[in-house]
C-alpha positions as CSV (number, residue, x, y, z in Angstrom):
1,X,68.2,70.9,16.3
2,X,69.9,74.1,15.6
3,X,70.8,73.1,12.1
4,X,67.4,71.5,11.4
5,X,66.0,75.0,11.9
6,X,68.8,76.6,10.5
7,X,68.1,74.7,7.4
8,X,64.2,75.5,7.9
9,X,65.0,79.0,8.0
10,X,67.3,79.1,4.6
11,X,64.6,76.9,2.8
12,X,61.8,79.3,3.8
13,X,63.7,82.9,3.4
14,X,64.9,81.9,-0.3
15,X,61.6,79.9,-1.4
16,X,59.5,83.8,-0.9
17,X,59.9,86.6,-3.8
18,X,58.4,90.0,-4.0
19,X,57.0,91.9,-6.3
20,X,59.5,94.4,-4.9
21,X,62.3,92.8,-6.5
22,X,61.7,93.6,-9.6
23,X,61.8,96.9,-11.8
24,X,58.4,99.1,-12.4
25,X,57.3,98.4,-15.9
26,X,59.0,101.2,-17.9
27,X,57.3,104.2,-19.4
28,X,58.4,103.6,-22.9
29,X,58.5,100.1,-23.3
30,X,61.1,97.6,-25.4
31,X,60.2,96.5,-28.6
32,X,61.5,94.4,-31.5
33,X,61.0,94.6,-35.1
34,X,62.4,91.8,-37.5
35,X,63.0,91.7,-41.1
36,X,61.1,89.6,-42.6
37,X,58.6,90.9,-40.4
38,X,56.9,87.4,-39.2
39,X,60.6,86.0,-38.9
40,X,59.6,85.7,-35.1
41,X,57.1,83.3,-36.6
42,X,59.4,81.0,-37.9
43,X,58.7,78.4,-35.7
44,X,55.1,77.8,-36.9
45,X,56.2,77.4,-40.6
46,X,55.3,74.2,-41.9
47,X,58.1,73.5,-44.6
48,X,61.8,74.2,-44.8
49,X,60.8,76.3,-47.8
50,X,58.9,78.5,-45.3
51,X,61.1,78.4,-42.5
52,X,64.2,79.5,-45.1
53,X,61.9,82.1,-46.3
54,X,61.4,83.2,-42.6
55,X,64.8,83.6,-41.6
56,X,65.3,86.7,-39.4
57,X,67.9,89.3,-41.8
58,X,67.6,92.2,-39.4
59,X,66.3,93.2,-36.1
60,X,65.5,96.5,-34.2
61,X,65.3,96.7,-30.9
62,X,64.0,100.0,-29.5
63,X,62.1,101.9,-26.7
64,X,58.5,103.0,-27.7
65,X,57.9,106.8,-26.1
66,X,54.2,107.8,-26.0
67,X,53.6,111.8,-27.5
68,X,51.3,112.3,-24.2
69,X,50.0,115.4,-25.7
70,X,53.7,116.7,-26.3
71,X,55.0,118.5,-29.5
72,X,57.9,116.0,-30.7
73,X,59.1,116.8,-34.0
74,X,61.6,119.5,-33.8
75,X,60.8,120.3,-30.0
76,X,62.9,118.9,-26.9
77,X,61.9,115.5,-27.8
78,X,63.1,115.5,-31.5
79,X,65.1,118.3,-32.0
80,X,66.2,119.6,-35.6
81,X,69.8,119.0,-36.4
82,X,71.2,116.8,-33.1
83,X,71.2,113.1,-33.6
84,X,68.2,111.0,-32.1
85,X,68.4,107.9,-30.1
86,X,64.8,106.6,-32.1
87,X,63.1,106.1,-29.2
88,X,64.0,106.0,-25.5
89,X,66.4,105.0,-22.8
90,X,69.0,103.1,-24.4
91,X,70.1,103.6,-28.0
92,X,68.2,102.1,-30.4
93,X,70.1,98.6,-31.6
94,X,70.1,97.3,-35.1
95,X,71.6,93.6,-35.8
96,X,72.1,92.4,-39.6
97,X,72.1,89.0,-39.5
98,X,73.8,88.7,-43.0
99,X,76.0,91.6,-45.1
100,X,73.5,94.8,-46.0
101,X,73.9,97.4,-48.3
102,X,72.4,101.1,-46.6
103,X,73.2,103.7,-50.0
104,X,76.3,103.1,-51.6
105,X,77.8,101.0,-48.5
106,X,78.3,97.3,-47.6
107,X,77.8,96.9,-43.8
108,X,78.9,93.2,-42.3
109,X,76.5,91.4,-40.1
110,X,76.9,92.6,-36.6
111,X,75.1,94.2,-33.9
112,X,75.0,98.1,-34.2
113,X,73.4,101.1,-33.1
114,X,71.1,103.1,-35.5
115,X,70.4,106.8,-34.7
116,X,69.2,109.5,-37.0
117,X,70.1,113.6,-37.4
118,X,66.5,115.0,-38.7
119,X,65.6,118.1,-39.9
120,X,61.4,119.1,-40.8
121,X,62.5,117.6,-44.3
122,X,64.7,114.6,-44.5
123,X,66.7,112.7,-41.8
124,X,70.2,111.7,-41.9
125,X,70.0,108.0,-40.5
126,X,73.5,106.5,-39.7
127,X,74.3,102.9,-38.2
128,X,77.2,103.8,-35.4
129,X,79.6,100.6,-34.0
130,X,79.1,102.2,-30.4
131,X,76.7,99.7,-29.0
132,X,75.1,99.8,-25.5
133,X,74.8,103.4,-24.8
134,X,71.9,105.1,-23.3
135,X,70.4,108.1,-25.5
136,X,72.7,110.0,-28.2
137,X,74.6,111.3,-25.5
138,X,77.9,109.9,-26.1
139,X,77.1,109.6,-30.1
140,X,80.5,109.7,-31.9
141,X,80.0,110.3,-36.1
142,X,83.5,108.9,-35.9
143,X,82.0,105.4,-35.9
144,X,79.0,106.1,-38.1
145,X,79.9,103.0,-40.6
146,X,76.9,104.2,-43.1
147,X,74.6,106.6,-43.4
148,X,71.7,107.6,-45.7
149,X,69.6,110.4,-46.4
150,X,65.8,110.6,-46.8
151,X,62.7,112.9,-46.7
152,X,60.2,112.8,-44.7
153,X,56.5,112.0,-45.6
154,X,53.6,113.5,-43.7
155,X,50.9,110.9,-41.6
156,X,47.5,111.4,-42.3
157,X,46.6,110.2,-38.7
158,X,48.7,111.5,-35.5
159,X,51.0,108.4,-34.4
160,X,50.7,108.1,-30.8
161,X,53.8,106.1,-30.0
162,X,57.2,105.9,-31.6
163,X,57.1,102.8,-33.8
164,X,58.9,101.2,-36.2
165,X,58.6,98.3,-39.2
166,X,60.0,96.6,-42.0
167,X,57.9,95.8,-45.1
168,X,59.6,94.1,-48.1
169,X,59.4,97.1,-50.9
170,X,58.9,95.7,-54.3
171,X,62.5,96.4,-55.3
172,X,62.8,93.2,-52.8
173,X,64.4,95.5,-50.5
174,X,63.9,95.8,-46.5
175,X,62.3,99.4,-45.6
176,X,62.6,100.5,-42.3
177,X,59.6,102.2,-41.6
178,X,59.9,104.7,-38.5
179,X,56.6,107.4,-37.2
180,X,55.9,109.3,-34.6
181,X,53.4,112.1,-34.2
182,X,52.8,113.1,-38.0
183,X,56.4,112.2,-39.1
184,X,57.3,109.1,-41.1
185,X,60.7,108.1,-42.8
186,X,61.4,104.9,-44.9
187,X,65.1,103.6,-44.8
188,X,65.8,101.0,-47.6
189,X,68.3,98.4,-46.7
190,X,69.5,95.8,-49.9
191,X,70.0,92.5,-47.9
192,X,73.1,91.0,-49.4
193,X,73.1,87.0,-49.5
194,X,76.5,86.3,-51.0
195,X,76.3,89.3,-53.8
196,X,80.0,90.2,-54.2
């Protein structure tokens, strides 16, 4: 009898969850952006012709701050001249799924971290080999493996939350498109299939 409702007891206490066990949703949530963008589509494609064409190249995962009224750009959030995390919590992560060319530089496929030094008129954007840290607090230019220069274009509309995209430009290269509050920045990245 005691092990019949010692068994009971074990069933019962490990069949009920709650909510409690798990995290708040976070302020700034996680986010993904692939190159080509509807590579997380790839599934659905109806011919290997499509699903080749689909075949992820690059992902970004970041955390998407909102602007909450706040001035960004060049204030606490953003500020001039330190390197930036792009977004929040944990570094954002960058993973080339094939060889990339960022400038004048080859970087292997790998998983990396991307942050970016801005300034009111062009941000320094460098992909680090320190992955899994949390902010730019323990950022290290001694492991930047690439970096890249480029100026900053003005939004028309105010962008609410930190975002970022890729759009094939007509060079055939991946731009990295990254806004927040009136700020955009485009970083090209050649995708290198077997180019020596």
């Amino acid at each position: 009898m005691k092990q019949l409702l010692f068994l009971l007891t074990l069933v019962l206490s490990s069949s009920f969850v709650s909510a409690q066990d798990f995290a708040e949703m976070d302020k700034s949530p996680m986010d993904a952006a692939y190159f080509p963008a509807r590579a997380a589509f790839r599934a659905f494609a109806k011919t290997d012709a499509e699903k080749a064409a689909l075949a992820p190249k690059i992902r970004v995962l970041y955390s998407r701050p909102m602007k909450k009224d706040r001035a960004v750009m060049g204030d606490k959030l953003v500020p001039y001249g330190e390197p930036y995390r792009l977004g929040a919590n944990e570094s954002a992560e960058i993973i080339f799924m094939t060889e990339v060319q960022i400038g004048k530089t080859r970087v292997g496929a790998g998983r990396y971290t991307i942050y970016a030094i801005p300034t009111a008129k062009e941000w320094e954007v460098v992909i680090n080999t320190d992955v899994d840290g949390w902010g730019a607090y323990a950022y290290d230019a001694a492991k930047n493996v690439a970096s890249i220069t480029v100026p900053v274009q003005k939004s028309v509309d105010d962008i609410e939350a930190f975002s970022m995209t890729f759009y094939e430009a007509p060079s055939g290269m991946a731009h990295l498109k990254i806004g927040w509050e009136n700020t955009i920045i485009e970083v090209p990245i050649k995708v290198l299939t077997g180019e020596k």
